[in-house]
C-alpha positions as CSV (number, residue, x, y, z in Angstrom):
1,X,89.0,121.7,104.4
2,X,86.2,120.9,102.4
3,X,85.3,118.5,99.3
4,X,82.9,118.6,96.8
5,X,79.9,115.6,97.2
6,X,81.5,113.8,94.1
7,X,85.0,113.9,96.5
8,X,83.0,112.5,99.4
9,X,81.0,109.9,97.5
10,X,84.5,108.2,96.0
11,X,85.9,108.4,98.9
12,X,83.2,107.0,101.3
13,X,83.3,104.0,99.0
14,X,87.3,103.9,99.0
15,X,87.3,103.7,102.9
16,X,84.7,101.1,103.1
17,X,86.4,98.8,100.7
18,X,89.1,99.4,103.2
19,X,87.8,98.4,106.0
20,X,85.5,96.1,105.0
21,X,88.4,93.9,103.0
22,X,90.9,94.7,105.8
23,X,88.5,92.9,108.3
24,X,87.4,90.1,106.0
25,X,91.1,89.9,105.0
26,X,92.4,89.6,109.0
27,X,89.4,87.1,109.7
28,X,90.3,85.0,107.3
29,X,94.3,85.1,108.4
30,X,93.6,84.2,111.7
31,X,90.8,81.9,110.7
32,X,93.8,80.0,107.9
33,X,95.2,78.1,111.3
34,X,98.3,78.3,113.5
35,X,100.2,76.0,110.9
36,X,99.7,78.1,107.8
37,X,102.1,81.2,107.2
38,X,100.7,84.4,108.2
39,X,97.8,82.6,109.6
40,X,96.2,81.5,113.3
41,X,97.3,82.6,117.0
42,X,100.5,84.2,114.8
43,X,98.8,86.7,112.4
44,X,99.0,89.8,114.3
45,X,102.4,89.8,114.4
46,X,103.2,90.6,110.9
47,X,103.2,94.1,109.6
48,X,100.6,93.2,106.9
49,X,97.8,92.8,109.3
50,X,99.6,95.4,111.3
51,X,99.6,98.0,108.5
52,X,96.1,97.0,107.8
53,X,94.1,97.5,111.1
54,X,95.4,100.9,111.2
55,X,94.9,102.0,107.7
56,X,91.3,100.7,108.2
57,X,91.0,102.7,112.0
58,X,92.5,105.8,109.6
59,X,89.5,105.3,107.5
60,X,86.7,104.9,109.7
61,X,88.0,108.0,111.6
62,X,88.3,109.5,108.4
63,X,84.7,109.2,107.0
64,X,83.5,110.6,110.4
65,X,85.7,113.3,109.5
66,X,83.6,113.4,105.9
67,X,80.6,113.2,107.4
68,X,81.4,116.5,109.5
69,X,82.7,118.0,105.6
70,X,85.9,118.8,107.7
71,X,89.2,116.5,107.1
72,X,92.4,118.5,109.4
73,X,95.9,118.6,108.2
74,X,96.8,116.5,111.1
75,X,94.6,113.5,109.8
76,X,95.7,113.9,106.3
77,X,99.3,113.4,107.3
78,X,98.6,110.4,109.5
79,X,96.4,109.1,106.1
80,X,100.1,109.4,104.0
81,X,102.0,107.7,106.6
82,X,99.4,104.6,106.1
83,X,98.9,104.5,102.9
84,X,102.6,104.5,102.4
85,X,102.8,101.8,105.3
86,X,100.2,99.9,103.1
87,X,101.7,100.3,100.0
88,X,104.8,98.8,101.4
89,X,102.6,96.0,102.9
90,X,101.8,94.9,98.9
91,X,104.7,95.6,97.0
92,X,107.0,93.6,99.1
93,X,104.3,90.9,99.0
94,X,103.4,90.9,95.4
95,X,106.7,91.4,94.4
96,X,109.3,89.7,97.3
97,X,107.2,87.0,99.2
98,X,104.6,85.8,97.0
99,X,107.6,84.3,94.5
100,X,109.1,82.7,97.2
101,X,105.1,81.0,98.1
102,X,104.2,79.3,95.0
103,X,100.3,79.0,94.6
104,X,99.5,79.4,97.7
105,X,100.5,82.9,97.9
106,X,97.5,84.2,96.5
107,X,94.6,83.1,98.6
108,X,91.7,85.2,99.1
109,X,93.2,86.6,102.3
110,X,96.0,87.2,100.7
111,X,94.7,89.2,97.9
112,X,92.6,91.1,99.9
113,X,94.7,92.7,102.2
114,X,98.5,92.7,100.3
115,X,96.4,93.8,96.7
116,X,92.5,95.7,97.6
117,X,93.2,97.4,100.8
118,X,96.4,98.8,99.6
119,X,95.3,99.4,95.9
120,X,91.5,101.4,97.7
121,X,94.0,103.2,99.8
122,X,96.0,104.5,97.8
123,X,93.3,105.5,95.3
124,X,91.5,107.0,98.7
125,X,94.7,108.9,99.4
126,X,94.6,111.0,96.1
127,X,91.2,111.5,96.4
128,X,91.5,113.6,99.9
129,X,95.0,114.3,99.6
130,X,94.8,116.8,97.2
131,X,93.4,119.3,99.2
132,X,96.4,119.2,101.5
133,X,99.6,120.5,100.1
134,X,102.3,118.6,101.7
135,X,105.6,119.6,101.8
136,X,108.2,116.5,100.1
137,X,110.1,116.3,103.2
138,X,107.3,114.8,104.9
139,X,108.2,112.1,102.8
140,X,110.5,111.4,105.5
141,X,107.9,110.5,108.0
142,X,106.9,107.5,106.5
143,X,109.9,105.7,107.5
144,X,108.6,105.7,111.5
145,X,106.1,102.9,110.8
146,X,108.4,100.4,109.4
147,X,111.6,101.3,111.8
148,X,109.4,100.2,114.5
149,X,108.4,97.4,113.1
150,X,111.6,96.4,113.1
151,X,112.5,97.0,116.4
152,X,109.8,94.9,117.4
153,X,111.1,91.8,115.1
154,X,114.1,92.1,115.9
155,X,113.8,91.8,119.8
156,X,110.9,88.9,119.1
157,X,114.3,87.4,116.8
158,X,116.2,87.9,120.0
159,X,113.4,86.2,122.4
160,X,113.1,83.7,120.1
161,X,109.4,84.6,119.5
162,X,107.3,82.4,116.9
163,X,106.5,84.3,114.2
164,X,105.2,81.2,112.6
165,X,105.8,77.5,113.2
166,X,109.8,77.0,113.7
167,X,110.5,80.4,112.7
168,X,111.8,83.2,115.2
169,X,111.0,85.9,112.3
170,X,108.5,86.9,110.5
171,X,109.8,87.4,106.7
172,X,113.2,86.2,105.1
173,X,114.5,89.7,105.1
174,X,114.5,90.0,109.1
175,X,115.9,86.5,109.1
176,X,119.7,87.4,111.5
177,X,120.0,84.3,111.6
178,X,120.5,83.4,108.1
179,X,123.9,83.0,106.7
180,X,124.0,86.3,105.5
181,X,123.5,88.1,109.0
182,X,123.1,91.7,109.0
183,X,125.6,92.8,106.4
184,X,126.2,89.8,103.9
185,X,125.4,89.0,100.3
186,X,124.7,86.1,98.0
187,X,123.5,84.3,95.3
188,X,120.6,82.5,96.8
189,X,117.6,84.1,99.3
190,X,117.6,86.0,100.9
191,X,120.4,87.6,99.0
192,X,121.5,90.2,100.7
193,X,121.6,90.7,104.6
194,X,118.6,91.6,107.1
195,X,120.4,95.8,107.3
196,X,120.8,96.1,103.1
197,X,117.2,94.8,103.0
198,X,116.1,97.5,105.7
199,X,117.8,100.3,104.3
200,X,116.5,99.3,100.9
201,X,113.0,99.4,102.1
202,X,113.3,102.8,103.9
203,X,114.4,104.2,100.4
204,X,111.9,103.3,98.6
205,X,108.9,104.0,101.2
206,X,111.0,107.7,101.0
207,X,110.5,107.6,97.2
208,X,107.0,106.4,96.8
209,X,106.1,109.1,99.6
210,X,107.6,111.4,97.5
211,X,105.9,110.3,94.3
212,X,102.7,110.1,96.0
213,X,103.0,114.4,97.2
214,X,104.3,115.1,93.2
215,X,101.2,113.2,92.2
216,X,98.8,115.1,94.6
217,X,100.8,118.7,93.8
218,X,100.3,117.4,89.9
219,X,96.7,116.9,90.4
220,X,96.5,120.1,92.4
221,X,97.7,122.0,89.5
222,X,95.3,120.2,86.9
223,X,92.3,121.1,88.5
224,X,93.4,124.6,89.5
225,X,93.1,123.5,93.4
226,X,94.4,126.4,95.7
């Protein structure tokens, strides 16, 4: 499939705000030290830094794929599994971790890769994947990223891995150990139990996969794309 150079030219910038962020964003993570969340010897064991090396490896290989003016189906797809990955990767931080961080939530590293590198992805994802007519249920793909995630936190729960200083997790919602355990609510955080909080996540990455193929099919029809 080919794009027009206007196409091309927003999305060249889109991918390198991607990748540029993502790698300032990691640096900086790692650089924070071992005894800050998210930060030091720990950092690539969290899904945001996860999510981000490979939505910024899915946009390096796609502007090689730009430069050639051919972008395959294949590639496409793999771009909507990680920018739904991604979006998951801000929304639960904006909107489920940073209240729980005070302040110090939204330090630069923090901003650039739970708020730019999603926000440029999924700006770059309408851009290209317009030209790609996706079928909704592919919507159902998106879910592969995050089940394996965790699987992997919940055996490093079972090894007693640390996730970060004292904690064999790494968010509250994949806390089994917490009062609630797998199937339990409450008042307090984390409210409900590590498999409600799973199954709620899966649903909505379903969802905004969903929204984001209406949105591309919308934009599809607007500019009489075939």
């Amino acid at each position: 499939m080919k794009y027009s150079k206007f196409q091309k030219f927003i999305s060249y910038i889109l991918k390198f705000l991607v990748v540029v962020c993502a790698i300032i964003g990691i640096f900086l993570s790692w650089y924070g030290g071992k005894d800050s969340f998210m930060g030091g010897t720990h950092v690539f064991m969290y899904f945001t830094i996860q999510s981000n090396i490979v939505i910024a490896l899915i946009s390096l290989i796609g502007m090689i794929y730009l430069m050639r003016n051919k972008v395959s189906k294949g590639w496409t797809i793999l771009k909507f599994i990680g920018t739904v990955s991604i979006t998951l990767t801000g929304v639960v931080f904006c909107f489920v971790l940073a209240p729980t961080l005070g302040k110090g939530a939204w330090a630069i590293q923090n901003i650039l890769t739970h708020v730019i590198v999603p926000a440029a992805a999924v700006l770059d994802y309408l851009v290209t994947g317009v030209k790609v007519n996706l079928k909704y249920k592919t919507a159902f793909w998106v879910i592969i990223p995050p089940i394996l995630y965790a699987i992997y936190a919940g055996y490093g729960f079972v090894q007693k891995w640390e996730f970060s200083p004292g904690k064999n997790y790494p968010y509250f919602f994949l806390d089994w150990g917490s009062p609630l355990g797998a199937f339990g609510f409450g008042k307090e955080l984390p409210f409900m139990g590590c498999a409600w909080w799973i199954a709620a996540l899966l649903v909505f990455l379903i969802l905004v996969g969903m929204i984001y193929i209406a949105i591309t099919k919308l934009l599809r029809v607007i500019f009489r794309i075939k």
